[in-house]
N, C-alpha and C positions, 0 to 999 in steps of 0.2 A: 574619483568623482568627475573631473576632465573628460575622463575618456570614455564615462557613459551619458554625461553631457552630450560631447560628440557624436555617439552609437544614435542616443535619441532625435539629434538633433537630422544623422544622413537618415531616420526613419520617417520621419514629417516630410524632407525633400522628397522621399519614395514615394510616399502616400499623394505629394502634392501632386507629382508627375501621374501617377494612376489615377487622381481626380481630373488630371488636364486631358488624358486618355480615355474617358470614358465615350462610348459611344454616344451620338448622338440619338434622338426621337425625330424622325424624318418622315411627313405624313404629305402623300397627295390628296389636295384639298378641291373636292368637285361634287355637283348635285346629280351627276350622274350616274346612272349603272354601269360598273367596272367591275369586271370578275364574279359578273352573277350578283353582286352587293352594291347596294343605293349606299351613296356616298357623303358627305355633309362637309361644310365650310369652317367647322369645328375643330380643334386641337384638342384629344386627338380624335381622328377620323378614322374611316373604315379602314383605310387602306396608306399600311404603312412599307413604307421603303424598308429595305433589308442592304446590311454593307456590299458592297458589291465584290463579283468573285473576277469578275475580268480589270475592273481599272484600278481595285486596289485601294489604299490611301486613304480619301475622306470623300469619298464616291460613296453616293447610296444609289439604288437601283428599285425600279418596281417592275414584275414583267406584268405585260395586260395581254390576254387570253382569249377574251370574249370584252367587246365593247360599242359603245352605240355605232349604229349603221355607218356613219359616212362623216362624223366628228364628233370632238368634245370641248367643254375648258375647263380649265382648271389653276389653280394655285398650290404652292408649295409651303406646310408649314413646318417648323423646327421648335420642340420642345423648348419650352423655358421662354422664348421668344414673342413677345405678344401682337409683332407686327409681322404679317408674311410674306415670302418673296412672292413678287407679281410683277408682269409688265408696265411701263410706263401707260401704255393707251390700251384699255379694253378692245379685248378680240385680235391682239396683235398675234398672228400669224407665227407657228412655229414649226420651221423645218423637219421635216422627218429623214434624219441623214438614214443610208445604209447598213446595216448588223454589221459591228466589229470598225466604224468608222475610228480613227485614233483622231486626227483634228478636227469634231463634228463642228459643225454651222450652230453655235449656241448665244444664247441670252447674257450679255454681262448683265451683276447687279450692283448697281452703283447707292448710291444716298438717297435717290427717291425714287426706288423700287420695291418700298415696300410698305406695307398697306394691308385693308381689308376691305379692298374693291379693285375692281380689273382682273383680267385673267388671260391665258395665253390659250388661241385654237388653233386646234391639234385636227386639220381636215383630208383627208383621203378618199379615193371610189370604194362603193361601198365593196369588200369582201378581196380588197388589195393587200393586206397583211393577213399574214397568218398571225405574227404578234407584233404589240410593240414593244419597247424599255422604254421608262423615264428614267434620267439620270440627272441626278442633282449633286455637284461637285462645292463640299465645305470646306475643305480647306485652308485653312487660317493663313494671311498675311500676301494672300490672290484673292483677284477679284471672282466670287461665289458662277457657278454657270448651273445652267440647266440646257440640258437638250433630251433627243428623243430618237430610237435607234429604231428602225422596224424589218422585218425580216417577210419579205415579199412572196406572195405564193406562186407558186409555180407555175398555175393558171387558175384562171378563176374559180374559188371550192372547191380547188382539188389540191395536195399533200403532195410531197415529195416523191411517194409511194404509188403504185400503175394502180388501175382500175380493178378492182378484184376480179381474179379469173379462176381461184379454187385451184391450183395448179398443183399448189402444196397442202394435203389433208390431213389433218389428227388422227390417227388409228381411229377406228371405230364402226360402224354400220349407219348407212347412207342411203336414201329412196332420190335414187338420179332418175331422170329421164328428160325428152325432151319439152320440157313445161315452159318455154320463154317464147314470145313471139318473136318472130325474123323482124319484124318493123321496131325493134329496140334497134336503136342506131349504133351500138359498140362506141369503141375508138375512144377519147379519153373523156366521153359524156355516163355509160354505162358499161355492163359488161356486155351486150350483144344479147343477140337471140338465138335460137337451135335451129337447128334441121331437120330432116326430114328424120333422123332416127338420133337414140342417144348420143352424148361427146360425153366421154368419162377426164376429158381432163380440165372440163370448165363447168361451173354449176351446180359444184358440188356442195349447195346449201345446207340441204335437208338431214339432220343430221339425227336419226334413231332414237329417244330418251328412253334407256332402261328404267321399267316398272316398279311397282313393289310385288309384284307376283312374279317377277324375274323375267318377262315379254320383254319386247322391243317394242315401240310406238314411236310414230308419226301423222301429222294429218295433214291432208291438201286440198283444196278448193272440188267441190266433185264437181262443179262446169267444164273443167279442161277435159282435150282431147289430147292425150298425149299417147309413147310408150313409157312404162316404168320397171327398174327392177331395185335392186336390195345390191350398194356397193359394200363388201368389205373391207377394209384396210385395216392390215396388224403392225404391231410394234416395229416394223422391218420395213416397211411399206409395201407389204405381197399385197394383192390385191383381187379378190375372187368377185365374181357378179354372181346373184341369184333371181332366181324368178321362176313361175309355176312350169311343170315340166312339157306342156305344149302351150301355146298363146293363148291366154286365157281374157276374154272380152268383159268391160265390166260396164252398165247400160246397155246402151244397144237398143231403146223401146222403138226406135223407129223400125227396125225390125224383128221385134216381137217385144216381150217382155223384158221387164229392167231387172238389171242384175246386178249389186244388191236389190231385193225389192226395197222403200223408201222404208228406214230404218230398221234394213236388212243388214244380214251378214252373210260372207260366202266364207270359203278355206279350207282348211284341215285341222284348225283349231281346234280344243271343246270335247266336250264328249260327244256329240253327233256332230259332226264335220260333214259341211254341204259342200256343191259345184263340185260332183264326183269323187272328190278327197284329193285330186290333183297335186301331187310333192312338187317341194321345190328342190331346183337342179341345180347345182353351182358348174361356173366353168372360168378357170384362171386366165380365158381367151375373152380381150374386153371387147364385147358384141353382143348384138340380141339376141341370136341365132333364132332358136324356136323359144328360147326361154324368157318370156316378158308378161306384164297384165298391157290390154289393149284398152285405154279409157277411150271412151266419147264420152261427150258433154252429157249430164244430164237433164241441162236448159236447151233441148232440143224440138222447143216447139208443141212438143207430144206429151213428156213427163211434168218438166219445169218445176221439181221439188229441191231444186238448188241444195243448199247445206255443204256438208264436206265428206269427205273419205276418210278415217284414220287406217292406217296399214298398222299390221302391229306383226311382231314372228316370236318363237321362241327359239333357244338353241338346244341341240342333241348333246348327246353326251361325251363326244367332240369337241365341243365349243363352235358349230358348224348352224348355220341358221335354218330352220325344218320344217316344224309346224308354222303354218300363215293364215291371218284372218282379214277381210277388208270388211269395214262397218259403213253404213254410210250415217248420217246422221243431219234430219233434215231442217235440226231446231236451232243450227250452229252454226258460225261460218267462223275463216278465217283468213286473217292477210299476213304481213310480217315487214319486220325492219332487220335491213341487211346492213352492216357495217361496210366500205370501202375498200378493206385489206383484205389482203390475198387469204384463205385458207379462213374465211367469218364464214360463220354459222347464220341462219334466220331466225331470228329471233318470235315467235306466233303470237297473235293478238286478234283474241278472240270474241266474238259479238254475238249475241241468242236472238232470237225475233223475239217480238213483244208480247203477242199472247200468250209465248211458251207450247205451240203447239206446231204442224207441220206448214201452214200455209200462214199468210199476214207479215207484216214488213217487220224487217231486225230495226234495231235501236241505232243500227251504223257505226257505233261506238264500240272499234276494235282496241279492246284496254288489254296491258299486263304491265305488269311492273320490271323493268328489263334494267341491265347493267350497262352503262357505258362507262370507257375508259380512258374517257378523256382526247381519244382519237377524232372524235367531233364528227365526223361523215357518212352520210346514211342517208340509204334508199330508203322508201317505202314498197315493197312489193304488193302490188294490185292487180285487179279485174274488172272493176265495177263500171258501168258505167249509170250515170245519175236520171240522165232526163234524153230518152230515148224517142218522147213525144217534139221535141225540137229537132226540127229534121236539120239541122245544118248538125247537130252533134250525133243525128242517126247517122248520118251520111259519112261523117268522118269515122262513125265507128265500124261502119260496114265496111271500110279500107282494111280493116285487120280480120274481123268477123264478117262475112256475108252473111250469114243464117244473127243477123243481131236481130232483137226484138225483146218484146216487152216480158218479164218474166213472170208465168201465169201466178206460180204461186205466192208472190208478192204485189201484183196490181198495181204497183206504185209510180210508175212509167220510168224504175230502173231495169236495166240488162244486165247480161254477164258478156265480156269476153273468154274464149276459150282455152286464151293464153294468158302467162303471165306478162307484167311490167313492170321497170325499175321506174320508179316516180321519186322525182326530185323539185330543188325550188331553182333550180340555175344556178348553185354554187354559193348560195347566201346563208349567212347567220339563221340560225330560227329565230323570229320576231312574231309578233303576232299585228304587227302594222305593217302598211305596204305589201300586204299579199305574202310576206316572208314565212306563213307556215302554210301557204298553200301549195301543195304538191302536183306535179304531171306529169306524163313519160318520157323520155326523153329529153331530161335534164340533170346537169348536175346534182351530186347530193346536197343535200342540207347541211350546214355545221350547226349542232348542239355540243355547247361548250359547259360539257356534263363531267362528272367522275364521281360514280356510286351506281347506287340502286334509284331507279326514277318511276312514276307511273308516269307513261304516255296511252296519250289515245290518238287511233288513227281512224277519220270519219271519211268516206268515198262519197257520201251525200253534202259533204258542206264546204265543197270547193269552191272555183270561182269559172262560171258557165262559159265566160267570152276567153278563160284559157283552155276550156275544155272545147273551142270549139277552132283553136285553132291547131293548124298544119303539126304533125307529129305528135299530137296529144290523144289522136283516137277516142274524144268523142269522154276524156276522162280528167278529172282534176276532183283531189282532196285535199283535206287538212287533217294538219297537225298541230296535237296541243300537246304540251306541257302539264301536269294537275298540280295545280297550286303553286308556291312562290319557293326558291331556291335552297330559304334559311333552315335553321336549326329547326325551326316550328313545325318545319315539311316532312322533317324525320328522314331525309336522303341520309341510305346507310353510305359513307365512304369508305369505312373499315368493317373489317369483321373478324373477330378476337375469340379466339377459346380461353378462358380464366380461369384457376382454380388449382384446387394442391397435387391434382394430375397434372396437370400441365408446369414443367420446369422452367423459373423467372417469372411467376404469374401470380407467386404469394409470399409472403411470410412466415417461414417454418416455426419462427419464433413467437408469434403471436396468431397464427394463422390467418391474419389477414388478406382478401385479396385484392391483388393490388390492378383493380380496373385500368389504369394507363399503361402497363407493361405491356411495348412489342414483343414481348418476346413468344407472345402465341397468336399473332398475327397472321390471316388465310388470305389466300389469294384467291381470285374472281379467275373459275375455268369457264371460259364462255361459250367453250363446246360442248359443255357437260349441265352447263346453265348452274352452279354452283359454287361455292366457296371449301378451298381444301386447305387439309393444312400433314404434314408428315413429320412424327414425334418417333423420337426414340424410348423406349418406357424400359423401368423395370418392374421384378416381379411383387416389390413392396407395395405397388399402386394397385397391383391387382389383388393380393392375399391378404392385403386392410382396406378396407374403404376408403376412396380417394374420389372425387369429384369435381366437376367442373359446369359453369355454361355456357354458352354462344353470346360475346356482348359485341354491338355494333356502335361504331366511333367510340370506342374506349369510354363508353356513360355508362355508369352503373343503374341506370334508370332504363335503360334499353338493353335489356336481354332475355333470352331465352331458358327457359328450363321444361323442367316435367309440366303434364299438364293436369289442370284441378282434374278431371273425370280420370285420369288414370291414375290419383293419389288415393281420392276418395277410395275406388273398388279395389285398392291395392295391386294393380295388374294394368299393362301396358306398358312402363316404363323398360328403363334399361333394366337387364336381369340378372339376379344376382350370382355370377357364375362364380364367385370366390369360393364359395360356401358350398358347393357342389348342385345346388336346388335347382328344379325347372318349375318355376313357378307361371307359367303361362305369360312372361314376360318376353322383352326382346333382346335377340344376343346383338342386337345394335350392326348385325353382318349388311351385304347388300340385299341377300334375300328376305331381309329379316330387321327392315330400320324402324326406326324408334320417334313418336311425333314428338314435338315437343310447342310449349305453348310461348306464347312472346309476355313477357314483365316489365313493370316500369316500377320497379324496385329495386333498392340492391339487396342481394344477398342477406347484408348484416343486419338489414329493420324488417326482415320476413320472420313470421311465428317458427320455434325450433333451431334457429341458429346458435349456437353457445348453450346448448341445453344436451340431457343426454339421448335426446331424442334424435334420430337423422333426419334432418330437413330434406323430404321428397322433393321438396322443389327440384332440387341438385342433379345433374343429371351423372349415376356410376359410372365410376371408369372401369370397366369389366373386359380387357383385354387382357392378354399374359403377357412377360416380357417381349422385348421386338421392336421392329421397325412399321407403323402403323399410316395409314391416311386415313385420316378422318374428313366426310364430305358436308357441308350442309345449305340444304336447298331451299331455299326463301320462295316461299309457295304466297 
């Protein structure tokens, strides 16, 4: 009896020592925007501290990422505690030591430091951290510290990382040419402008998107006066150029006819193939020789059907690029947002005019819904200019353009430049006060302190005039907006998950449940490819019984993809059932050959057909055979 006395008795000292162990609840207490999230003076609040991995002990930590322009305040709360640390005198000033400081410049907190009023400001220029840390040190039987660590950018909005130069490219097929104008200033504001003929080892934005008909496509502003050809780069980095087998002119109405005619097409494409039938040539020597398309503008005074070009090619049976088509299209335009880092792709953001017909002003509203990855820095690539009728912005735009003027078939007293431009805000936060999502040439990128899927719009008409008229802006300034607010409610995908009893760690063999928070079928964002992949290893029991899965985004079973109602209904469309040996006019889910699917905001187990013996079409087949697979999927 003694000696389980004892046993019970060293078990309560266990237990008490693990209750003294328990972490603590350590929340920054502020009415400000921190981390994209509006924050409150509440216990607990948005934003809580996490133990810290550098000092250890009874450190908590919070990193801040994205925060008001040029300060904030804030207070420190602690679970259980009803009173919170605060300074003695409101707005008392608090040092921002160095990243990895060991004896920072901190706050003792004494007996009447704590409270629920007063707070400590936290001020800096605006866009002088890339982040900060608060650290808040508990430690029992010292007196409690807070300080603040911040880790200084390199130069103003710009990253550790050089100015993207495309130096290093992802395999794949690329429409290079020289499309930037020489008046981008380079050096660590942009990447620079071209020359008089291609540079294949900077600029290489444009990056081919494989079709469902198996082509290649791209599209570019059809105002520019460039040369262009078709870069390829394989798995090894070889690298071939292509382009039609003599210089092929495309416009040209100032001396005769435009070519494309105005939502024409020219190529080898198709079954009647126009502009002679003209092949294209490869040559592993990077130069134009004879093999290039020649553009001129087709806001040249004479046509002024503006719109854009898409290039599009398909491959032989080589894998060697052959048939070419160029369209123009004069109902559409486009610009784009480039990322910062070496070897980013452009991401297009595209706007229709308003009548929907060939002539009358676009909406200006270049939208897509684009991935960032938390890299935060981004150009806006443009042309436009707004107000051509104000001759101090005519005049500055005739510095880059001489032939600038008013573009007939919109009236609106916008032009086009014939070049491109990197437009930026000067290296600042996106804001939407202080001009901070107004964009112009010749300035650092923007920080958007993003990570997912986001709709932006980029407007060339709703800049700000007296930037657009000053020195190195050429006559141009936009904005940039954000759509809608940060939260859950916005439906920003940050993840993107394959679930279901094809996918291995994704369900319940035992109950068949699937288990919507499993990483374990977790894709990555390919941003050359513009899509989400993932690479399974399968066997043949997923294929030779029915096995299924769908696309779920931030691990919610309320957000995900499956078959869609119009291909249930007519029984055809979906994935196809290749177990069973049938060709039912369905899809083998291949690249030539992909499979739509529809977005849900249900889960699986409250849809009609689940747990019955009927197969719930929603689901989408897993219809490979054993092997090693990538599976893509492209959020359209």
């Amino acid at each position: 009896m003694k000696q389980s006395i004892k046993s019970l008795f060293a078990l309560m000292l266990m237990l008490g020592a693990m209750l003294e162990m328990k972490a603590a609840d350590v929340y920054l207490l502020t009415a400000q925007t921190i981390n994209g999230v509006v924050g409150n003076y509440e216990v607990p609040s948005n934003h809580k501290l996490a133990p810290s991995t550098s000092y250890g002990g009874n450190v908590y930590s919070l990193n801040i990422t994205s925060m008001p322009a040029t300060g904030f305040w804030f207070r420190i709360g602690v679970s259980g505690e009803s009173n919170q640390m605060r300074p003695k005198v409101n707005d008392a000033p608090l040092t921002i030591n160095d990243e990895g400081t060991q004896n920072p410049t901190s706050y003792s907190i004494d007996s009447d430091c704590y409270g629920n009023s007063n707070a400590w400001k936290v001020s800096y220029t605006a866009d002088q951290y890339e982040y900060l840390t608060v650290n808040v040190d508990l430690t029992e039987s010292t007196t409690r510290r807070v300080w603040i660590e911040g880790k200084k950018k390199t130069s103003a909005g710009g990253s550790d990382e050089p100015v993207a130069q495309s130096t290093d490219v992802e395999p794949g097929y690329y429409l290079v040419g020289n499309f930037f104008s020489k008046h981008n200033v380079g050096g660590d504001v942009n990447p620079g402008g071209d020359g008089a003929t291609i540079d294949y080892t900077k600029h290489v934005y444009f990056k081919f998107e494989q079709q469902k008909d198996n082509s290649y496509a791209f599209s570019i502003p059809a105002c520019l006066t460039a040369h262009a050809q078709i870069l390829a780069v394989d798995d090894y980095d070889n690298k071939m150029v292509y382009g039609p087998g003599s210089v092929f002119g495309l416009h040209g109405a100032k001396n005769g006819t435009a070519l494309p005619a105005t939502n024409g097409t020219v190529g080898t494409m198709g079954e009647t193939p126009t502009a002679d039938c003209i092949p294209l040539v490869g040559s592993a020597t990077l130069a134009e020789g004879n093999n290039y398309w020649d553009l001129v503008t087709r806001n040249d005074n004479v046509t002024d059907d503006d719109g854009m070009y898409t290039f599009s090619f398909t491959l032989d049976g080589e894998g060697n690029p052959s048939g070419w088509q160029v369209k123009h299209d004069a109902t559409t335009r486009v610009t784009y947002i480039l990322g910062d880092m070496e070897g980013a792709t452009a991401q297009p953001l595209f706007d229709k005019r308003v009548s929907g017909g060939n002539t009358g002003r676009y909406t200006d509203n270049n939208v897509a819904s684009l991935y960032f990855n938390g890299r935060n820095n981004y150009w806006c690539i443009g042309y436009m200019v707004n107000n051509v009728s104000d001759p101090v912005q005519l005049d500055k735009a005739k510095i880059a353009t001489p032939d600038m003027h008013e573009t007939k078939s919109l009236g609106n007293n916008s032009g086009t430049h014939d070049k491109l431009f990197f437009l930026g805000n000067g290296g600042n936060s996106y804001n939407t006060n202080d001009n901070r999502n107004k964009v112009r040439p010749n300035q650092k990128p923007f920080t958007l302190q993003l990570y997912g899927i986001k709709r932006v719009e980029f407007n060339a008409n709703r800049g700000d005039n007296d930037l657009a008229k000053e020195d190195g802006s050429y006559g141009m300034s936009g904005e940039i907006q954000l759509k809608g607010s940060n939260d859950k409610a916005d439906f920003t995908i940050n993840t993107m998950s394959m679930i279901g009893d094809a996918v291995g760690g994704t369900y319940d063999a035992k109950t068949g449940n699937w288990n919507y928070t499993s990483k374990a079928g977790d894709m990555e964002y390919d941003a050359n490819e513009r899509c989400f992949s993932l690479t399974i290893s399968t066997i043949d029991e997923k294929y030779t019984t029915p096995h299924y899965f769908r696309f779920v985004a931030n691990h919610d079973a309320a957000q995900n993809w499956g078959e869609t109602d119009d291909n249930i209904t007519s029984n055809t469309g979906f994935a196809r059932q290749i177990y069973d040996g049938a060709d039912d006019d369905n899809h083998s889910c291949m690249a030539d050959d992909p499979n739509g699917v529809q977005y849900r905001t249900a889960a699986r187990e409250t849809e009609p057909g689940f747990g019955s013996t009927t197969t719930n079409k929603k689901d989408i087949l897993w219809n490979r055979p054993a092997g090693i697979w990538t599976i893509r999927f492209y959020p359209e």
